[in-house]
C-alpha positions in Angstrom: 14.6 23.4 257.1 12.8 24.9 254.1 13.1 29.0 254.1 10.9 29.2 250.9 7.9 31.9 251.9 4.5 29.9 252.3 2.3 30.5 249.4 -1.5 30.5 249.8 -4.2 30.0 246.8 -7.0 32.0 247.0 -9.9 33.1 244.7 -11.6 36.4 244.0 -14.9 37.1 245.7 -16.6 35.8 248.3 -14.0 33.0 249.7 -11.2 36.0 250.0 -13.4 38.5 251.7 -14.6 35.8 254.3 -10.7 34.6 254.7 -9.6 37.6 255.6 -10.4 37.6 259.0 -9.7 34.5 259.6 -5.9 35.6 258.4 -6.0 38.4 260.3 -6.6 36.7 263.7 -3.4 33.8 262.2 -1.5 37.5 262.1 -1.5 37.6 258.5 -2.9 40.9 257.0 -2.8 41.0 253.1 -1.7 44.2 251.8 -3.0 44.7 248.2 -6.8 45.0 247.7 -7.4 42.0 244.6 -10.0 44.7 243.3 -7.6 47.2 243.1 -4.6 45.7 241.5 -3.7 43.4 238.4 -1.4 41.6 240.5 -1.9 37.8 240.9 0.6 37.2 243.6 -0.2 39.5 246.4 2.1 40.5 249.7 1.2 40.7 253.2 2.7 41.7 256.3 4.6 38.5 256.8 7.7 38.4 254.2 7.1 34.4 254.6 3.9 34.2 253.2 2.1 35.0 250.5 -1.1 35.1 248.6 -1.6 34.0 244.9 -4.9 34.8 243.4 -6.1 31.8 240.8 -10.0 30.7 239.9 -11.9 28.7 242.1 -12.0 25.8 240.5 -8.1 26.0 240.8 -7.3 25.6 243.7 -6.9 22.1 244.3 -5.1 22.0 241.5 -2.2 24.6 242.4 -2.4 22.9 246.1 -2.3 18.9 244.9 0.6 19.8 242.4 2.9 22.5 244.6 2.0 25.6 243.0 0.9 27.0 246.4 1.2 25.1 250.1 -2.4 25.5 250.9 -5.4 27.1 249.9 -8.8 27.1 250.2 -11.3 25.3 247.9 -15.2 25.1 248.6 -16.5 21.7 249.4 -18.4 21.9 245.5 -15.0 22.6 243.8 -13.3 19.9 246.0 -15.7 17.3 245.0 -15.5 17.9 241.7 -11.7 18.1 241.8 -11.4 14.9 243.7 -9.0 15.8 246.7 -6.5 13.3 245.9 -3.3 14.4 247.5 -5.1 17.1 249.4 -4.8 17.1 253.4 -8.0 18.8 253.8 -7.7 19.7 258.2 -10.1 22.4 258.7 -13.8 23.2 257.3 -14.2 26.8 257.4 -17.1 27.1 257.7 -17.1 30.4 255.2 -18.9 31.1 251.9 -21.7 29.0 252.8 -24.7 28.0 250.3 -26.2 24.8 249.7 -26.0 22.3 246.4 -29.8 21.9 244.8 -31.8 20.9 242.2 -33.8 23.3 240.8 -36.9 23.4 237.9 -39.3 25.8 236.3 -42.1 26.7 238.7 -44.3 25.1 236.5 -42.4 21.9 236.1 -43.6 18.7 237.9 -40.5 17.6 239.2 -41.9 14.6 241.9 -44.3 12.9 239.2 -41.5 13.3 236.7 -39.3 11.1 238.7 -42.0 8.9 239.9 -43.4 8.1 236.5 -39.1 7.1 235.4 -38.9 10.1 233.3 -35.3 10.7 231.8 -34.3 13.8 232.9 -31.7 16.6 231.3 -29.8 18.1 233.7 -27.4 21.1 233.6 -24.9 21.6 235.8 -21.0 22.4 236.0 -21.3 19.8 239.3 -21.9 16.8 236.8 -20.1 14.4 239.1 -22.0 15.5 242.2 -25.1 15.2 239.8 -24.8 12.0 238.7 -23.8 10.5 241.9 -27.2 12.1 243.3 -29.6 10.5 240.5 -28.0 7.3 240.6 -28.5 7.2 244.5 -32.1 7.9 243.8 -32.5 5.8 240.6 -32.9 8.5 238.5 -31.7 8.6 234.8 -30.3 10.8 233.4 -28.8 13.1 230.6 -26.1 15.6 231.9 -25.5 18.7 230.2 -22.2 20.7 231.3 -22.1 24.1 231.5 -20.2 26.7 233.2 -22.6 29.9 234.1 -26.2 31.0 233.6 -27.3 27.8 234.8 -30.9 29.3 235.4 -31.3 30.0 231.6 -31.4 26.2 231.1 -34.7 25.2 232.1 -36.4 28.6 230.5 -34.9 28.1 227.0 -35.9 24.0 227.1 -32.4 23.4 227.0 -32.7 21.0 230.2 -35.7 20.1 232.8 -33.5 20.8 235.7 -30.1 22.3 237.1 -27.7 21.3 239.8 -26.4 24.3 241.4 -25.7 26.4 244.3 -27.9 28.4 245.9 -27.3 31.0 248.7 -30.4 33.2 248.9 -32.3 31.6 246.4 -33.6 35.0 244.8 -32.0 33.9 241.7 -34.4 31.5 240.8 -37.2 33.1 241.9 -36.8 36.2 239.5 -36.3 33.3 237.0 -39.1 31.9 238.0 -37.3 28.7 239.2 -38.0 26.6 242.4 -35.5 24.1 244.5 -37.2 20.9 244.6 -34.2 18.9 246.4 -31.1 19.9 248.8 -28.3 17.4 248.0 -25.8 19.4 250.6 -24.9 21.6 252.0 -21.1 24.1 251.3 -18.5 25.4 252.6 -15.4 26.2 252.5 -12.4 24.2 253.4 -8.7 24.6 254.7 -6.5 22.7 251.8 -2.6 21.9 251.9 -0.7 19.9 250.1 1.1 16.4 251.8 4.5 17.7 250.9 4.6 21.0 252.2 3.0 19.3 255.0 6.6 17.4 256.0 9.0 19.9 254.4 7.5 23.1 255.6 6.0 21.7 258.9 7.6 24.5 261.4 6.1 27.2 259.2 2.6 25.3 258.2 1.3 23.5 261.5 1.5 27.1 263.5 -0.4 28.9 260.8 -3.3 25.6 260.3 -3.5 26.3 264.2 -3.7 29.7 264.3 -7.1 29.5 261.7 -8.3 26.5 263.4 -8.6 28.6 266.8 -9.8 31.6 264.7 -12.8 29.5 263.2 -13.9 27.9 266.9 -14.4 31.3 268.3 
């Protein structure tokens, strides 16, 4: 019997506000406000859990290697990360958005590709980039970057972007369009294989507890 308290990764934003009630409904209410505190492991009413706050891309990481039990990723950051030694049992179905490619409104994006034009890409997604073009035959240049994806295509830096997009008002003030949806995101319930057998009693009633929380 393991008695160490359960620790659960989370990131700032959008993915904790939409877990929340998800907790809430598992009986888990966390008691410090991220917003409001410089605290990075936060309590809640249960002295056997608790919540750590990390970045996004994260997550799998603190999950895959023990730093927390579980957590919960967004299918993008997953993909990227790989999920290797991730148990990955529930899709949230929170924080949803979608994974594009977007140009310049004045960009010819279909005769582009149809003529074999090489194209520059940027994107922080380069492995769900690359995996796209070469299932379309597209080459490629990839350009990694980690914010202000939309500047790319206005300051020539690239032709396109790989991004999410939730509303898409972004890149119409930028004056971009999506011209392909490669998926669609969410997020997803992550825990890692140990704590799966050595914390089991304390895990399997919690995973349960979301799951039934995210069918109603």
């Amino acid at each position: 019997m393991n008695n160490a308290p359960l620790t659960l990764a989370l990131s700032k934003g959008r993915i904790f506000e939409e877990t929340l009630p998800l907790l809430r409904a598992a009986g888990i209410e966390v008691l410090e406000d991220p917003e409001k505190t410089r605290k990075l492991i936060l309590p809640t009413n249960r002295p056997d859990v608790r919540v750590v706050l990390v970045r996004a891309t994260d997550v799998p990481t603190y999950v895959q290697y023990g730093g927390a039990d579980l957590g919960v990723a967004g299918k993008d950051v997953l993909l990227e990360h790989g999920g290797d030694g991730l148990y990955q049992p529930l899709d949230l179905n929170i924080a949803k958005c979608r994974m594009s490619v977007a140009v310049r409104d004045d960009f010819d994006y279909a005769a582009q590709v149809k003529q074999g034009y090489r194209l520059r890409v940027a994107t922080k997604y380069t492995t769900v980039a690359r995996q796209h073009f070469a299932d379309k035959g597209v080459h490629v240049d990839l350009i990694k970057l980690y914010g202000s994806m939309e500047l790319a295509p206005l300051t020539g830096l690239a032709d396109a972007i790989v991004d999410l997009v939730s509303t898409g008002k972004t890149l119409v003030a930028n004056h971009l369009i999506e011209v392909e949806q490669i998926m669609d995101i969410s997020s997803r319930l992550v825990v890692n294989q140990a704590a799966l057998k050595l914390k089991r009693d304390a895990l399997r009633p919690l995973i349960d507890a979301i799951s039934a929380a995210v069918q109603r």
